[in-house]
Backbone as JSON Lines, residues from 0, in Angstrom:
{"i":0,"aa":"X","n":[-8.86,-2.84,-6.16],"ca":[-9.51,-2.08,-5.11],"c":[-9.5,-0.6,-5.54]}
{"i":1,"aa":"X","n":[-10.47,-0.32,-5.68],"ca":[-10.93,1.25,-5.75],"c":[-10.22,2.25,-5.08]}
{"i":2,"aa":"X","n":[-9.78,1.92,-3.64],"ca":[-9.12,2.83,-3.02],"c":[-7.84,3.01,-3.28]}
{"i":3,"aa":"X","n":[-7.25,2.38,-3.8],"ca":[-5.63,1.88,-4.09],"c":[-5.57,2.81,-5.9]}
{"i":4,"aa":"X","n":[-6.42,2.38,-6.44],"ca":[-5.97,3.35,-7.69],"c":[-6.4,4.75,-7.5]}
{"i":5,"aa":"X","n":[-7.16,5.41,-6.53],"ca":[-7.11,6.42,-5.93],"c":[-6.05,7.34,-5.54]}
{"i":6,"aa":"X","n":[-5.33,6.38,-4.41],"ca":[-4.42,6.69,-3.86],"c":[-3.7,6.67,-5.15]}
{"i":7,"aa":"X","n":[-3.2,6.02,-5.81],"ca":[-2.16,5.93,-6.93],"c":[-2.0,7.14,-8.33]}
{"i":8,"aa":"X","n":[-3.52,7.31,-8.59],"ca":[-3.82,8.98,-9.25],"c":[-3.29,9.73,-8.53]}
{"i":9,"aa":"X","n":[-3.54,9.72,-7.47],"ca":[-3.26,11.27,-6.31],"c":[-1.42,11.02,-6.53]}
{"i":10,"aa":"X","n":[-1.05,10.12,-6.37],"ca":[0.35,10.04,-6.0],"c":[1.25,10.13,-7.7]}
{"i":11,"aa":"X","n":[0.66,9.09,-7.91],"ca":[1.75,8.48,-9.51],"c":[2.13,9.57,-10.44]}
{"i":12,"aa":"X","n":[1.97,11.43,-10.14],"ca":[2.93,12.06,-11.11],"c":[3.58,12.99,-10.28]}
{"i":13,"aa":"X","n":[3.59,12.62,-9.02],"ca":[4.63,13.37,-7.87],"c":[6.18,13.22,-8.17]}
{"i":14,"aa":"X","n":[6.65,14.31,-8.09],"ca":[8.1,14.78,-8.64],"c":[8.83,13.8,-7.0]}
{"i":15,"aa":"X","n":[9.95,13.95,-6.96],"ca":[10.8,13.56,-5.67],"c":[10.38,14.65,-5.3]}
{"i":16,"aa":"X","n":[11.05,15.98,-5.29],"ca":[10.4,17.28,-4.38],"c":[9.09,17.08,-3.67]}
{"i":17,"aa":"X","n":[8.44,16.9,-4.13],"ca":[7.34,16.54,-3.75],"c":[7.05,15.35,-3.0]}
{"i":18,"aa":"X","n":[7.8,14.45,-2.91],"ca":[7.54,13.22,-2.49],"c":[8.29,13.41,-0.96]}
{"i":19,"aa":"X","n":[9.67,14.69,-1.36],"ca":[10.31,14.54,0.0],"c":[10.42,13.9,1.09]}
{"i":20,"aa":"X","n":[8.81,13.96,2.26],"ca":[9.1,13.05,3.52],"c":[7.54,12.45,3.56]}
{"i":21,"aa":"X","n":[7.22,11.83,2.35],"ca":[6.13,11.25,2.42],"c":[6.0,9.55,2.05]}
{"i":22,"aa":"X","n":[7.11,9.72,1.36],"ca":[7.68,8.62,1.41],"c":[7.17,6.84,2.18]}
{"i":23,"aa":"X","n":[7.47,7.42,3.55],"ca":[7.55,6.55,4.28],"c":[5.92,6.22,4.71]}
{"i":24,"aa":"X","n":[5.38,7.11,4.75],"ca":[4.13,6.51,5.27],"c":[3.55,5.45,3.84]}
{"i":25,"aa":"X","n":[3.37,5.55,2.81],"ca":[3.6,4.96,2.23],"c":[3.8,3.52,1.98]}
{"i":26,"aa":"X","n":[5.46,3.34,2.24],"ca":[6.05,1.93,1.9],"c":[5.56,1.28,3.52]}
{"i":27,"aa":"X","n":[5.32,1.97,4.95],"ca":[4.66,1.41,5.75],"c":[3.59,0.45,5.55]}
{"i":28,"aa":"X","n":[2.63,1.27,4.65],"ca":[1.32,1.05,4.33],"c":[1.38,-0.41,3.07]}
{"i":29,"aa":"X","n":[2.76,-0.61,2.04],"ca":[3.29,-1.5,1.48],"c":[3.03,-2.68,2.66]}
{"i":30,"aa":"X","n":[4.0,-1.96,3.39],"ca":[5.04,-3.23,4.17],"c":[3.77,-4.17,4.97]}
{"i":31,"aa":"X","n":[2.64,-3.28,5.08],"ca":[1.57,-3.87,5.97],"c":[1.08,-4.82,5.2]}
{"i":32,"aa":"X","n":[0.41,-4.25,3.97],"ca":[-0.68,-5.27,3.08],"c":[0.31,-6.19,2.68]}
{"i":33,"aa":"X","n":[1.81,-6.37,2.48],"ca":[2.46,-7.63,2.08],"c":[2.69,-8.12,3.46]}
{"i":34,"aa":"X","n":[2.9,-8.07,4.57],"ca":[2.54,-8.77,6.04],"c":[1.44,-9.53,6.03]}
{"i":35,"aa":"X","n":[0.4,-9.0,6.09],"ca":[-1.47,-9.69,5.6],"c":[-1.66,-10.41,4.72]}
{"i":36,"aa":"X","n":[-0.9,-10.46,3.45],"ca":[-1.48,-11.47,2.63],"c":[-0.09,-12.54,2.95]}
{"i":37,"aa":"X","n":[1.24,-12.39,3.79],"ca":[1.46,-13.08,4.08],"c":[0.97,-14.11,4.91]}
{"i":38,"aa":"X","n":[0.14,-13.78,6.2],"ca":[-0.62,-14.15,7.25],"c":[-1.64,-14.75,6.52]}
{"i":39,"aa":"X","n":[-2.27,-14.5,5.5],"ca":[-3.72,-15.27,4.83],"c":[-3.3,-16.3,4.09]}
{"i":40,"aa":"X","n":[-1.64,-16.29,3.41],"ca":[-1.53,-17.25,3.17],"c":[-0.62,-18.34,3.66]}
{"i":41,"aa":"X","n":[-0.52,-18.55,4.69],"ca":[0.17,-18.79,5.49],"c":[1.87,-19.04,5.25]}
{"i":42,"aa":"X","n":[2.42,-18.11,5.06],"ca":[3.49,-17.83,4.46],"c":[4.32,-17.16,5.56]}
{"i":43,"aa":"X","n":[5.86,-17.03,5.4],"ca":[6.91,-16.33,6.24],"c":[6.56,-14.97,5.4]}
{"i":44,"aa":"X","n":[6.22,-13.85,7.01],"ca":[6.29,-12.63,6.72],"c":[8.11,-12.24,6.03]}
{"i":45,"aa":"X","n":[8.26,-11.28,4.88],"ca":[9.31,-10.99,4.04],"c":[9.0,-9.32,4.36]}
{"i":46,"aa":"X","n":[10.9,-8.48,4.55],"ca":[10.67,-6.89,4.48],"c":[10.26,-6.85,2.63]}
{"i":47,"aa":"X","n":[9.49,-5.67,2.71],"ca":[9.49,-5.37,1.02],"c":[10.65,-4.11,1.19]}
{"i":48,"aa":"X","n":[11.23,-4.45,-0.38],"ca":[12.25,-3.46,-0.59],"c":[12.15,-1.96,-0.41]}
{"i":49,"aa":"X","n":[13.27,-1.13,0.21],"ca":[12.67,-0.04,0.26],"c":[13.04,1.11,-1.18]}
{"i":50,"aa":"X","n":[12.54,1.09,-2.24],"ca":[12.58,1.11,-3.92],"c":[12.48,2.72,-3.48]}
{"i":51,"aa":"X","n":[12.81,3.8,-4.55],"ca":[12.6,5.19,-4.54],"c":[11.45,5.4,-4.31]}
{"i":52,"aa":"X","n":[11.18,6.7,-3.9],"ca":[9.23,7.34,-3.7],"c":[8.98,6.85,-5.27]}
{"i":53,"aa":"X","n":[9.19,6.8,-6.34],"ca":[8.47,6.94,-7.63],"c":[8.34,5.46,-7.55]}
{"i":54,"aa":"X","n":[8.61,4.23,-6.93],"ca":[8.18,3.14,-7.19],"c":[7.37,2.65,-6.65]}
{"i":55,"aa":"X","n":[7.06,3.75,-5.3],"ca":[6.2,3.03,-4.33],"c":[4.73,2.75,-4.88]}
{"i":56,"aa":"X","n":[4.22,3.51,-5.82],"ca":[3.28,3.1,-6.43],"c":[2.48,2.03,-6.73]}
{"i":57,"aa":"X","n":[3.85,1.66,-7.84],"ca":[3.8,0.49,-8.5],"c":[3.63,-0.99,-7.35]}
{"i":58,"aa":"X","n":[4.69,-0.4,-6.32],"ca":[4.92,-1.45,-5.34],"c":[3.19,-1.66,-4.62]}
{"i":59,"aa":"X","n":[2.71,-0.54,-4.85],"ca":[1.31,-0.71,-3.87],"c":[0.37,-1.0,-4.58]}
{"i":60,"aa":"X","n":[-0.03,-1.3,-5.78],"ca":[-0.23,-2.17,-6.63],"c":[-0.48,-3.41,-6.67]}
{"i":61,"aa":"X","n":[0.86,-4.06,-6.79],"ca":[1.32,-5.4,-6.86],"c":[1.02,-5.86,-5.23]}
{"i":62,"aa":"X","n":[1.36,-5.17,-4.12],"ca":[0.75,-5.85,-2.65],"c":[-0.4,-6.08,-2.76]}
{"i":63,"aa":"X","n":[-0.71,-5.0,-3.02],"ca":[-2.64,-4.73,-2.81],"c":[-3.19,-6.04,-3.82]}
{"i":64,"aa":"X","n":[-2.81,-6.14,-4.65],"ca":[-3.31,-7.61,-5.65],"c":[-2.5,-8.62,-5.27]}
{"i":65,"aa":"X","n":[-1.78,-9.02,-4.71],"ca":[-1.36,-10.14,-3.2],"c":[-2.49,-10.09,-2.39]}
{"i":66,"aa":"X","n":[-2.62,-9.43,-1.73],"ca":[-3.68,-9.21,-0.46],"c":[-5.03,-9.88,-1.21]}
{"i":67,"aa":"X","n":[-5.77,-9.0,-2.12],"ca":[-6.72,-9.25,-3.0],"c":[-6.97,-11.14,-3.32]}
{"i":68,"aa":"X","n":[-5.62,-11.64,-3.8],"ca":[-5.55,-12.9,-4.09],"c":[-5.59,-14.12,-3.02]}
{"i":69,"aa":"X","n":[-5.0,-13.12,-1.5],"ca":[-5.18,-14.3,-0.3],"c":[-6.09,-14.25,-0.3]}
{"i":70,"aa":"X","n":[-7.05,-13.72,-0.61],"ca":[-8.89,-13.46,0.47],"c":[-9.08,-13.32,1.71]}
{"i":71,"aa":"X","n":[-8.89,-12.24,1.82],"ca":[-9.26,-11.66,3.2],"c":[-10.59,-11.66,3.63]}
{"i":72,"aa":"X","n":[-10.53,-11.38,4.44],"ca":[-12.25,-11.79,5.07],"c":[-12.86,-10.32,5.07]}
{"i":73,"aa":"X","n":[-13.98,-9.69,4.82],"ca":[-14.91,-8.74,4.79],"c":[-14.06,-7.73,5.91]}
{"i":74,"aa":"X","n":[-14.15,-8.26,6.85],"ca":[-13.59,-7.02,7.83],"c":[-11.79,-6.41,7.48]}
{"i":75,"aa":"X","n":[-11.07,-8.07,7.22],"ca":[-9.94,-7.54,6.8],"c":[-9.99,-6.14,5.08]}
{"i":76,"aa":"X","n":[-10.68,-6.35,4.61],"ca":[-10.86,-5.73,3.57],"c":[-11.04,-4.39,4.08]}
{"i":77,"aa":"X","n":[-12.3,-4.12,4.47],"ca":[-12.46,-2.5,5.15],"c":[-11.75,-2.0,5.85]}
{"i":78,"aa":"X","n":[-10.69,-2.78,7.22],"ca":[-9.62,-2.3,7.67],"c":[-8.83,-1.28,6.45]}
{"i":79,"aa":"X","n":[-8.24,-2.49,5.22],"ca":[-7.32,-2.25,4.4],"c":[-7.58,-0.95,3.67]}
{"i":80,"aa":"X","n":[-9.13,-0.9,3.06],"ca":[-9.49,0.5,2.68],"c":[-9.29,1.36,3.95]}
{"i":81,"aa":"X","n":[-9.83,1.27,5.37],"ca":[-9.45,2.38,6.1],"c":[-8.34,2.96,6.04]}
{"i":82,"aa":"X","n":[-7.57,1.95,6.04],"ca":[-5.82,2.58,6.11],"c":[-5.55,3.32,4.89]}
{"i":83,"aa":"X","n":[-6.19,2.88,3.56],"ca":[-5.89,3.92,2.63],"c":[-5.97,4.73,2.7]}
{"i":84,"aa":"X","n":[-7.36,5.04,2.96],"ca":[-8.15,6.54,3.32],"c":[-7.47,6.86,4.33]}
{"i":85,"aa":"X","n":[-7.2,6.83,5.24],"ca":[-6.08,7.25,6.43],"c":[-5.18,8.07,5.68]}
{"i":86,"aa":"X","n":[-4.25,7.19,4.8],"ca":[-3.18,7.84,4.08],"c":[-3.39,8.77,3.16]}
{"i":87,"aa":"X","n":[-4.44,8.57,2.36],"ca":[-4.63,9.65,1.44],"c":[-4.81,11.04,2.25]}
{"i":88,"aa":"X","n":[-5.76,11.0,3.18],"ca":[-6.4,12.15,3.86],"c":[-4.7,12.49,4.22]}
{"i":89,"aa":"X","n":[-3.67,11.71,5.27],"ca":[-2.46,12.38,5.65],"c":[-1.53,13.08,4.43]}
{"i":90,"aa":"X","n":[-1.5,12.75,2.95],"ca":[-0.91,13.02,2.34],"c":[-1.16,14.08,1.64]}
{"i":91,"aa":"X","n":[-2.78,14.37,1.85],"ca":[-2.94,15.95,1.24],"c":[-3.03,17.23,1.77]}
């Protein structure tokens, strides 16, 4: 998804200083898309780990291609980009 390596340029050479209290919106935004592709595949929702700001990246990545692999339906998809764009816009 286009929006996800977006978000991941903008983010992936942020120092901790920088990452300070941003953190969380973030692994939220994790914790959601691995909820959803739990739900698509009909699976027990699992917490995702809460890994340093420098992993969250990677971590949003690997959800986002979970999600990608349940198949979400057209609308679930544009939700998922909204919320990116949500976050990006809050993080700059």
């Amino acid at each position: 998804m286009r929006a996800v390596e977006l978000l991941v340029n903008q983010v992936g050479h942020w120092t901790p200083e920088r990452w300070r209290d941003r953190g969380e919106p973030v692994h939220r935004l994790v914790q959601s898309f691995a909820d959803q592709s739990a739900d698509l595949a009909s699976t027990p929702r699992r917490p995702v780990p809460r890994l340093s700001d420098l992993a969250l990246p990677d971590q949003l990545r690997v959800v986002t291609a979970d999600l990608i692999a349940a198949g979400p339906t057209p609308a679930q998809t544009a939700a998922a980009a909204a919320d990116l764009a949500a976050l990006r816009t809050l993080l700059t």
